[in-house]
Backbone atoms as SQL, in Angstrom:
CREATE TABLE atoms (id INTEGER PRIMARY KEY, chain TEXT, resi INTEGER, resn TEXT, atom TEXT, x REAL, y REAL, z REAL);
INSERT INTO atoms VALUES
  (1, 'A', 1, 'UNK', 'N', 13.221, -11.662, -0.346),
  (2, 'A', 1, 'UNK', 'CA', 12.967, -10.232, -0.292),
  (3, 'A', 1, 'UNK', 'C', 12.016, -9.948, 0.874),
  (4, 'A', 2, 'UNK', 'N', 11.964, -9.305, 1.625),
  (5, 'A', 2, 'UNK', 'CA', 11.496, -8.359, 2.968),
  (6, 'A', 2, 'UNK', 'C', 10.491, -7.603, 2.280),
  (7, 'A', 3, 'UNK', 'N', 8.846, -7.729, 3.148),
  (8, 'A', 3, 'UNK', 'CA', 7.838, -7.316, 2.773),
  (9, 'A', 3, 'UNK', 'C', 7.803, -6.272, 2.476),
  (10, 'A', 4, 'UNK', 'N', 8.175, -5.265, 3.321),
  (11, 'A', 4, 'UNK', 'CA', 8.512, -4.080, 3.221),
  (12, 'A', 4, 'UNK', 'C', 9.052, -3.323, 1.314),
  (13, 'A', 5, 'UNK', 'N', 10.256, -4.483, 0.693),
  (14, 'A', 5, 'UNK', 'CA', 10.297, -3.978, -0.743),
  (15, 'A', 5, 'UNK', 'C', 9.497, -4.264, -1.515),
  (16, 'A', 6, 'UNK', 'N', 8.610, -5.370, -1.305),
  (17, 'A', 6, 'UNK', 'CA', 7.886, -5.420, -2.346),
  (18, 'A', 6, 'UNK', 'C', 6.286, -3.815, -2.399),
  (19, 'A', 7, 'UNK', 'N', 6.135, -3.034, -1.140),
  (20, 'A', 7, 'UNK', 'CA', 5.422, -2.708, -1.056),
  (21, 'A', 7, 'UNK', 'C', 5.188, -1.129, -2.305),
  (22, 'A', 8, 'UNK', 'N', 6.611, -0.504, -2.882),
  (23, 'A', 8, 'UNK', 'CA', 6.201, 0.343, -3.614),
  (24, 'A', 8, 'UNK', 'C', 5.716, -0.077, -4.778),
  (25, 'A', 9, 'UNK', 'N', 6.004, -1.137, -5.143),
  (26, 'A', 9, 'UNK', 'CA', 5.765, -1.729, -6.729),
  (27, 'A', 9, 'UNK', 'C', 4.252, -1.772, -7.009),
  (28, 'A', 10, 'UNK', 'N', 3.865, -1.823, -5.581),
  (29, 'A', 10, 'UNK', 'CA', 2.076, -2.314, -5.785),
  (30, 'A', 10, 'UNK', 'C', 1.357, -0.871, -6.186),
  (31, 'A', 11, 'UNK', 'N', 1.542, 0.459, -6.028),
  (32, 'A', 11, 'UNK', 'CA', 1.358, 1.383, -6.330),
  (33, 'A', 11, 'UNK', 'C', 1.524, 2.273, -7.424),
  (34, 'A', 12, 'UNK', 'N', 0.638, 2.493, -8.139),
  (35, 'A', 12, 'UNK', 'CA', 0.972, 3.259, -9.636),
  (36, 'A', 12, 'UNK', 'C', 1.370, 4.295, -9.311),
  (37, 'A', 13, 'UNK', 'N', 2.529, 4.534, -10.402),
  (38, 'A', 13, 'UNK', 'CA', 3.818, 5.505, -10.369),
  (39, 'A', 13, 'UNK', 'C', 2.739, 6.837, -10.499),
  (40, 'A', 14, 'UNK', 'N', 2.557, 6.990, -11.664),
  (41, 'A', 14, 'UNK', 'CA', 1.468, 8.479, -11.467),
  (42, 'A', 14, 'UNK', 'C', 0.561, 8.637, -10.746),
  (43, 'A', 15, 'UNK', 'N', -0.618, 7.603, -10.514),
  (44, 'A', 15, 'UNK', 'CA', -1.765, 8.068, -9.461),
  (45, 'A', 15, 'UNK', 'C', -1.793, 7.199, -8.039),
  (46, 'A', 16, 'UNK', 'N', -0.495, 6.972, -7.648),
  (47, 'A', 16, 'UNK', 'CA', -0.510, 6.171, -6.271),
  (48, 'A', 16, 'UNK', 'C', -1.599, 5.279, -6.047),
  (49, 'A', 17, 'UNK', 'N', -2.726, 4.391, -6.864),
  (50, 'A', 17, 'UNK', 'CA', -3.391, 3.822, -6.364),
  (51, 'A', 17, 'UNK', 'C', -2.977, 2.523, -6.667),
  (52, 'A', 18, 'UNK', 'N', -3.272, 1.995, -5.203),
  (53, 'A', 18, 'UNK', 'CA', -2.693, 0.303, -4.693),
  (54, 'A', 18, 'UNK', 'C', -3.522, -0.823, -5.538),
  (55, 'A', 19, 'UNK', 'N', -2.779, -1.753, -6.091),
  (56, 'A', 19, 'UNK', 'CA', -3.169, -2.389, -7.378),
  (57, 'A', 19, 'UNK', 'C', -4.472, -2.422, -8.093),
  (58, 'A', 20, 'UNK', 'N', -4.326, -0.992, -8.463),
  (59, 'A', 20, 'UNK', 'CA', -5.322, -0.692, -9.187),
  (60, 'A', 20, 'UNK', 'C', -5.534, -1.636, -10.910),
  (61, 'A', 21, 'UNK', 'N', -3.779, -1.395, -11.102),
  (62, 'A', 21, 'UNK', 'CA', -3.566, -1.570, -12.672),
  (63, 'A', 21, 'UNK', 'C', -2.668, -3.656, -12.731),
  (64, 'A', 22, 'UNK', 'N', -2.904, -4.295, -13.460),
  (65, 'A', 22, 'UNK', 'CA', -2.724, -5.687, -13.337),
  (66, 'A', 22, 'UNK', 'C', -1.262, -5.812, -13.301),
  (67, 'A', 23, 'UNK', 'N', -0.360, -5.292, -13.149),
  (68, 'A', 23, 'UNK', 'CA', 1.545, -5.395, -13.290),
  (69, 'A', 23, 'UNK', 'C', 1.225, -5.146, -11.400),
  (70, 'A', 24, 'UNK', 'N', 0.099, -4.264, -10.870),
  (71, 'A', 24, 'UNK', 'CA', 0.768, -3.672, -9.755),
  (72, 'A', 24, 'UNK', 'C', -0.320, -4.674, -8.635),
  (73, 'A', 25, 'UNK', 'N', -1.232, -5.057, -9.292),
  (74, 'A', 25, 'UNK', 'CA', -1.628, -6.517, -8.817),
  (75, 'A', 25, 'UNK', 'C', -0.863, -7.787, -8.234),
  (76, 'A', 26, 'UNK', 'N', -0.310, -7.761, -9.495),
  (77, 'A', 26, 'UNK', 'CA', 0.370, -9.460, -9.719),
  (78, 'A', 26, 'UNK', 'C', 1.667, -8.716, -8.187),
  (79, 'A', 27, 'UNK', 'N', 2.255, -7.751, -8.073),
  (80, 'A', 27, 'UNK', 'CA', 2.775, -7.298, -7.278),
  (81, 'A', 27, 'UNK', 'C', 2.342, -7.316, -5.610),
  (82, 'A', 28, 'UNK', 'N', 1.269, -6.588, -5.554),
  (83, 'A', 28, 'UNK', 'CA', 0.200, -7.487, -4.267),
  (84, 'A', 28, 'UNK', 'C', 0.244, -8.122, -4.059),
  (85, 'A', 29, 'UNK', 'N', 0.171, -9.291, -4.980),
  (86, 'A', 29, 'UNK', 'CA', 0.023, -10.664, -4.491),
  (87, 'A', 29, 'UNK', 'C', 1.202, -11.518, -3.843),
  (88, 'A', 30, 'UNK', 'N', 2.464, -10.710, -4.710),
  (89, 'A', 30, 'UNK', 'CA', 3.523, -11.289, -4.360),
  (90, 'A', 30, 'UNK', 'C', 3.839, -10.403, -2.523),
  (91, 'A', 31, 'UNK', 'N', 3.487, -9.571, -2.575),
  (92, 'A', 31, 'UNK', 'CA', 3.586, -8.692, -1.371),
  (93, 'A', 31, 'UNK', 'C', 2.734, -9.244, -0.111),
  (94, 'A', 32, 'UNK', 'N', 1.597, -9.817, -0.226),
  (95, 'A', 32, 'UNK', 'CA', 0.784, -10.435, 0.458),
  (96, 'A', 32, 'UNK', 'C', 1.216, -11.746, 0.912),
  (97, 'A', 33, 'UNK', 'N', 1.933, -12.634, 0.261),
  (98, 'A', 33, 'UNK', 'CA', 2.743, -13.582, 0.025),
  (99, 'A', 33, 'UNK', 'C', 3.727, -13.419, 1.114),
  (100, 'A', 34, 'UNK', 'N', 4.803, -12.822, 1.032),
  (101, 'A', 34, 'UNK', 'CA', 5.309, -12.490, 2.191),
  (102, 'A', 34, 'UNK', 'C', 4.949, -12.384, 3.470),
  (103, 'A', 35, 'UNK', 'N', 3.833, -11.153, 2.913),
  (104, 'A', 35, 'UNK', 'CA', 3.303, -10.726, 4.624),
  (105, 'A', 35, 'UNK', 'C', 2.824, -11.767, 5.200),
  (106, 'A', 36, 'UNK', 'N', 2.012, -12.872, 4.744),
  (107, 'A', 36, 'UNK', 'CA', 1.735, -14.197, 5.229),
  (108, 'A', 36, 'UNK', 'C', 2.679, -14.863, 5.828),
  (109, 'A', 37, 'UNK', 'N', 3.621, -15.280, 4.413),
  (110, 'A', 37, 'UNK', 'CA', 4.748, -16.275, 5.062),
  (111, 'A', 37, 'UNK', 'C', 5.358, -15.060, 6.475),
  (112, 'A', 38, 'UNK', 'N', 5.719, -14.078, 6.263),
  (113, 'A', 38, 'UNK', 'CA', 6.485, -13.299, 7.633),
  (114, 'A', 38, 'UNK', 'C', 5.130, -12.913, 8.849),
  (115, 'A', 39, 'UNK', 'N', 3.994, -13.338, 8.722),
  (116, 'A', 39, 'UNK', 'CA', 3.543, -13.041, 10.448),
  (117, 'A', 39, 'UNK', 'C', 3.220, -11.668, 10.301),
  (118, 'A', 40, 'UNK', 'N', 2.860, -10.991, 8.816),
  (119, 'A', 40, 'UNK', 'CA', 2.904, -9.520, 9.129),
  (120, 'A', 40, 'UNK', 'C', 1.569, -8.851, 9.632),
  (121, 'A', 41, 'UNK', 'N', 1.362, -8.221, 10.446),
  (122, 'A', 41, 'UNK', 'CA', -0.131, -7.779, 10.444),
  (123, 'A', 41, 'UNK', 'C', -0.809, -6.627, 9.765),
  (124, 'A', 42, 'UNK', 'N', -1.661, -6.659, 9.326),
  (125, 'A', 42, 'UNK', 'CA', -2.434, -6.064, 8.201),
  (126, 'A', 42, 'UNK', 'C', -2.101, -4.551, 8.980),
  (127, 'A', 43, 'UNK', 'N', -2.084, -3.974, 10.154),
  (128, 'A', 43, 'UNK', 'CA', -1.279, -2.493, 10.505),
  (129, 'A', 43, 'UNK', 'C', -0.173, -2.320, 9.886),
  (130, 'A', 44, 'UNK', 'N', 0.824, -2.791, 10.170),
  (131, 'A', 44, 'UNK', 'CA', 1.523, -2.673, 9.981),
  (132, 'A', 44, 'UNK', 'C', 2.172, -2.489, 8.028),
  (133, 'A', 45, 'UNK', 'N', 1.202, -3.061, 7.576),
  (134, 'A', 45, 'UNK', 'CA', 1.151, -2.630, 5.931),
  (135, 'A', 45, 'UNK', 'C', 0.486, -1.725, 5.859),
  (136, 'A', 46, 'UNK', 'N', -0.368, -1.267, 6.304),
  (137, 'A', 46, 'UNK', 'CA', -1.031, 0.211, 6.238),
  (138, 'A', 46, 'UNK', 'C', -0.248, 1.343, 6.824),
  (139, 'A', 47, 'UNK', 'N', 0.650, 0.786, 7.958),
  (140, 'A', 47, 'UNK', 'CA', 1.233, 2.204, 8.458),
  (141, 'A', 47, 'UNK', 'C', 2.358, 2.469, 7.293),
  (142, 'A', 48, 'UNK', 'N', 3.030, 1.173, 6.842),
  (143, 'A', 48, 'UNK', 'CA', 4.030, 1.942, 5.710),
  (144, 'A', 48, 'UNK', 'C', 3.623, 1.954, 4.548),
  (145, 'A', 49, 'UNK', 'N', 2.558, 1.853, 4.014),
  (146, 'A', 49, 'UNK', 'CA', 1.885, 1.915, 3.000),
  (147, 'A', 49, 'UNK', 'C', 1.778, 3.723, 2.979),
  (148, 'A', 50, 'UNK', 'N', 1.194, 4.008, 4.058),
  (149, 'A', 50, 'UNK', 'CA', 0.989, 5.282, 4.208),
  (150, 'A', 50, 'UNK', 'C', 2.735, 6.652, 4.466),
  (151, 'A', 51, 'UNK', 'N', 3.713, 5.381, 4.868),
  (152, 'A', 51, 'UNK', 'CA', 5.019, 5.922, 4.999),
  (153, 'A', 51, 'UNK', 'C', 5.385, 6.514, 2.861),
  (154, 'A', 52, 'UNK', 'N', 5.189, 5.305, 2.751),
  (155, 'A', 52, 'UNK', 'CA', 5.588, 5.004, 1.460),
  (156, 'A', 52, 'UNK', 'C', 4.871, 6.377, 0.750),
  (157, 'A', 53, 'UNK', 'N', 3.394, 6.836, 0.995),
  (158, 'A', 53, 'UNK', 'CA', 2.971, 7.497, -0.498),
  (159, 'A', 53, 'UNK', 'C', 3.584, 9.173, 0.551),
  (160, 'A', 54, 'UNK', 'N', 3.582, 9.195, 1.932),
  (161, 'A', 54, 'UNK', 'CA', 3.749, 10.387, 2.432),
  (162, 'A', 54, 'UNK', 'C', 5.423, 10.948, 1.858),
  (163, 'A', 55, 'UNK', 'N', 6.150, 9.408, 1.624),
  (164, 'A', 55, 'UNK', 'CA', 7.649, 10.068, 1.553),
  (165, 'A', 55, 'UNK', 'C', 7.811, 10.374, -0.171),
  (166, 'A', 56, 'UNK', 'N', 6.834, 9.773, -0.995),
  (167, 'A', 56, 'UNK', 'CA', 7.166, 9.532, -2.434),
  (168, 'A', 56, 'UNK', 'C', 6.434, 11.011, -3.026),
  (169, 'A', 57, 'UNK', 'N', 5.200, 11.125, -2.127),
  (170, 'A', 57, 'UNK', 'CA', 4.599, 12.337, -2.878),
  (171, 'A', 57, 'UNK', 'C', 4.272, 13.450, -2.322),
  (172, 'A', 58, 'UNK', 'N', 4.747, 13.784, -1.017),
  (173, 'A', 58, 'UNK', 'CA', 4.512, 14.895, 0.065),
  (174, 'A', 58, 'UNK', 'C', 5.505, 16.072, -0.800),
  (175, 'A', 59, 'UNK', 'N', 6.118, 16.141, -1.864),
  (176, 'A', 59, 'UNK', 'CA', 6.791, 17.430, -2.565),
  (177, 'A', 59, 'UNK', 'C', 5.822, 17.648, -3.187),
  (178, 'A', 60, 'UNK', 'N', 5.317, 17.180, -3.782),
  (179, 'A', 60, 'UNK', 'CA', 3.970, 17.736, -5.176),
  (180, 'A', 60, 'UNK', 'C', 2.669, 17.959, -4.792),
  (181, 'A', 61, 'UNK', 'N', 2.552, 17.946, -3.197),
  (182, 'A', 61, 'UNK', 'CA', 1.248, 17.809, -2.487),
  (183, 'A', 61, 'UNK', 'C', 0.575, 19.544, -2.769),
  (184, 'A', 62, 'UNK', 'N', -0.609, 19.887, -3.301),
  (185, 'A', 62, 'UNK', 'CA', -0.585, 21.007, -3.215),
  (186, 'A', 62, 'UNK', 'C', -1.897, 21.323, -2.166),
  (187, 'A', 63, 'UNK', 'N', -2.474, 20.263, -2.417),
  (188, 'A', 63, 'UNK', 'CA', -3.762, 20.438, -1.321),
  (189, 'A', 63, 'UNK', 'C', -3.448, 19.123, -0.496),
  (190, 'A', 64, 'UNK', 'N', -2.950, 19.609, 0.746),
  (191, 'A', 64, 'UNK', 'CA', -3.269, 18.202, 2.242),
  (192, 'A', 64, 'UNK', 'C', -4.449, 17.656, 2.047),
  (193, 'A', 65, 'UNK', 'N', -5.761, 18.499, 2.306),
  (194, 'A', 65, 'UNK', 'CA', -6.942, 17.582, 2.587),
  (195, 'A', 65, 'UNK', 'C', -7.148, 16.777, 1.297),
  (196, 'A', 66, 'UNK', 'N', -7.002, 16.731, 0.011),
  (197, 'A', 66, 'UNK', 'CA', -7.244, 15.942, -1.029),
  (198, 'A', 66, 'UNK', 'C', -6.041, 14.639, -0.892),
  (199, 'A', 67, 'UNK', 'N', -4.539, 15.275, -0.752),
  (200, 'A', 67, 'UNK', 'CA', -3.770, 14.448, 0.034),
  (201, 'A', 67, 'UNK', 'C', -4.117, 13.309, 0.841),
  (202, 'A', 68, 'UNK', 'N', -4.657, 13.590, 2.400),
  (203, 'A', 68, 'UNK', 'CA', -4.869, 12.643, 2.820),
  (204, 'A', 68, 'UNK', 'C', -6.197, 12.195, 2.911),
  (205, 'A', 69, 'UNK', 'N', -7.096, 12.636, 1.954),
  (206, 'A', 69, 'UNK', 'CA', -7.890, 11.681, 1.419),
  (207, 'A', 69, 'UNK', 'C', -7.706, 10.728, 0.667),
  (208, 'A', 70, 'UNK', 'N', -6.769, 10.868, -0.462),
  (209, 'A', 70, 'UNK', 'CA', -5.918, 9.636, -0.652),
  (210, 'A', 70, 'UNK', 'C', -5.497, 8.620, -0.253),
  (211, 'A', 71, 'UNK', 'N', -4.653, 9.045, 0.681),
  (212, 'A', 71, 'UNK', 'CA', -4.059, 8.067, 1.786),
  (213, 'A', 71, 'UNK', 'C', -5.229, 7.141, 2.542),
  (214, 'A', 72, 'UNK', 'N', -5.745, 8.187, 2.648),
  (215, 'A', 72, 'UNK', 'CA', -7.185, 7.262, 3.513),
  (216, 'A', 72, 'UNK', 'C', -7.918, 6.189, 2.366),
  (217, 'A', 73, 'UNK', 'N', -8.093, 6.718, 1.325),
  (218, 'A', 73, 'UNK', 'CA', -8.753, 5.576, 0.436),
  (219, 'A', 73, 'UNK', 'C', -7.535, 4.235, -0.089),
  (220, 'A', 74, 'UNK', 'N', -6.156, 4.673, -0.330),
  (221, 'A', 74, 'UNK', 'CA', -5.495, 3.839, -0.136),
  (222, 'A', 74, 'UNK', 'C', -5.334, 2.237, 1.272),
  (223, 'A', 75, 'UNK', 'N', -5.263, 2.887, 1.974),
  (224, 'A', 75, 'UNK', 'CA', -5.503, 2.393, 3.408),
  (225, 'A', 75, 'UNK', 'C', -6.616, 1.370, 3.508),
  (226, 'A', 76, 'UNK', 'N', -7.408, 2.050, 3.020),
  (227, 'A', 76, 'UNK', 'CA', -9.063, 1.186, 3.087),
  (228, 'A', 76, 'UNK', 'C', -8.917, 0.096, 1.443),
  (229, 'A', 77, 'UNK', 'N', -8.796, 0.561, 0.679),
  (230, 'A', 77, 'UNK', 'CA', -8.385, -0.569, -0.376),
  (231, 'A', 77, 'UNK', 'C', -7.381, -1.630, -0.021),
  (232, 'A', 78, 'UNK', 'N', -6.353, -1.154, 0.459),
  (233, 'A', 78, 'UNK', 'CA', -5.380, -2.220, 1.026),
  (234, 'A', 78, 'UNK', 'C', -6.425, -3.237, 2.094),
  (235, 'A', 79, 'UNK', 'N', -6.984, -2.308, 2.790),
  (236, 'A', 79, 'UNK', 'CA', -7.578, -3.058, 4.277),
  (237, 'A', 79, 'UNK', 'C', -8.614, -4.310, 3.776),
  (238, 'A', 80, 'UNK', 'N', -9.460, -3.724, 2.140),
  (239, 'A', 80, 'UNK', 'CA', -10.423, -4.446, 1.664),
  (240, 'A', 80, 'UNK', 'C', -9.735, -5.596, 1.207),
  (241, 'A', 81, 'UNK', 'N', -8.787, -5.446, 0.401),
  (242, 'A', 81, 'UNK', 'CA', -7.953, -6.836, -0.180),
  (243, 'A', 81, 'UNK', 'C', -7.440, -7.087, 0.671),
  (244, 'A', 82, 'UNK', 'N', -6.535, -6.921, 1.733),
  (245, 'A', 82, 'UNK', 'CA', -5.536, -8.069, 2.378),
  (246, 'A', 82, 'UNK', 'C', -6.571, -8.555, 3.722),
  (247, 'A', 83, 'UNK', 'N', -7.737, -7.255, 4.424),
  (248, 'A', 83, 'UNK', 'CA', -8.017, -7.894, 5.689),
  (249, 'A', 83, 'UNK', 'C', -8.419, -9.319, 6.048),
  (250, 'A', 84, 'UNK', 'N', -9.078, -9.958, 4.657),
  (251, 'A', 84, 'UNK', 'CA', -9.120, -11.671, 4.927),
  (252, 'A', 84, 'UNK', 'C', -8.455, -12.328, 5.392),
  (253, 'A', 85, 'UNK', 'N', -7.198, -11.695, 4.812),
  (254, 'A', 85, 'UNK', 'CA', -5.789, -12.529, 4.749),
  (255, 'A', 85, 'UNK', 'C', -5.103, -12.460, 5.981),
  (256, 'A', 86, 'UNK', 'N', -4.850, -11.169, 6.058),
  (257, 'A', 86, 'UNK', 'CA', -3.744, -10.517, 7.138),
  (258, 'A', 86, 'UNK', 'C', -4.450, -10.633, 9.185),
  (259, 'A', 87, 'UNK', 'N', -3.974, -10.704, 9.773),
  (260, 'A', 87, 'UNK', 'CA', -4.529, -10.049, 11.078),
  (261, 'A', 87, 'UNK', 'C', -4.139, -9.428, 11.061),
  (262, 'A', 88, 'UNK', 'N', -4.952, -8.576, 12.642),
  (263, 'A', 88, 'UNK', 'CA', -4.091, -7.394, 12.818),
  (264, 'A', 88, 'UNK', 'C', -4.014, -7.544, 14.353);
């Protein structure tokens, strides 16, 4: 499987936050897994990380700036767990 699919699973269905909850963890890990074995750089999971919540939840958005404050704390949680791992 291509890093790229494992990346919505890591995100809770109602509050988009990146393995917050332990199903969407164990998911990370397997996602991180990849990105390792494939050479991926830690950008490049943040830019579709950020593809991912803009295309899944940009209909129900009612306030942008709370919006992409989201995104931004997403981004930075991802950046905190994988940047050990990942380059960029």
């Amino acid at each position: 499987m291509h890093w790229q699919q494992h990346l919505p699973g890591c995100f809770g269905d109602r509050d988009g936050q990146f393995a917050l909850h332990a199903a969407d963890r164990k998911r990370a890990l397997q996602l991180l897994a990849c990105c390792d074995t494939e050479n991926v750089p830690l950008s490049a999971v943040l830019d579709e990380a950020e593809r991912h919540l803009g295309g899944k939840h940009s209909e129900t958005v009612t306030d942008s700036a709370v919006f992409e404050t989201h995104i931004a704390a997403q981004r930075q949680r991802i950046a905190d767990l994988f940047g050990g791992w990942l380059e960029d």
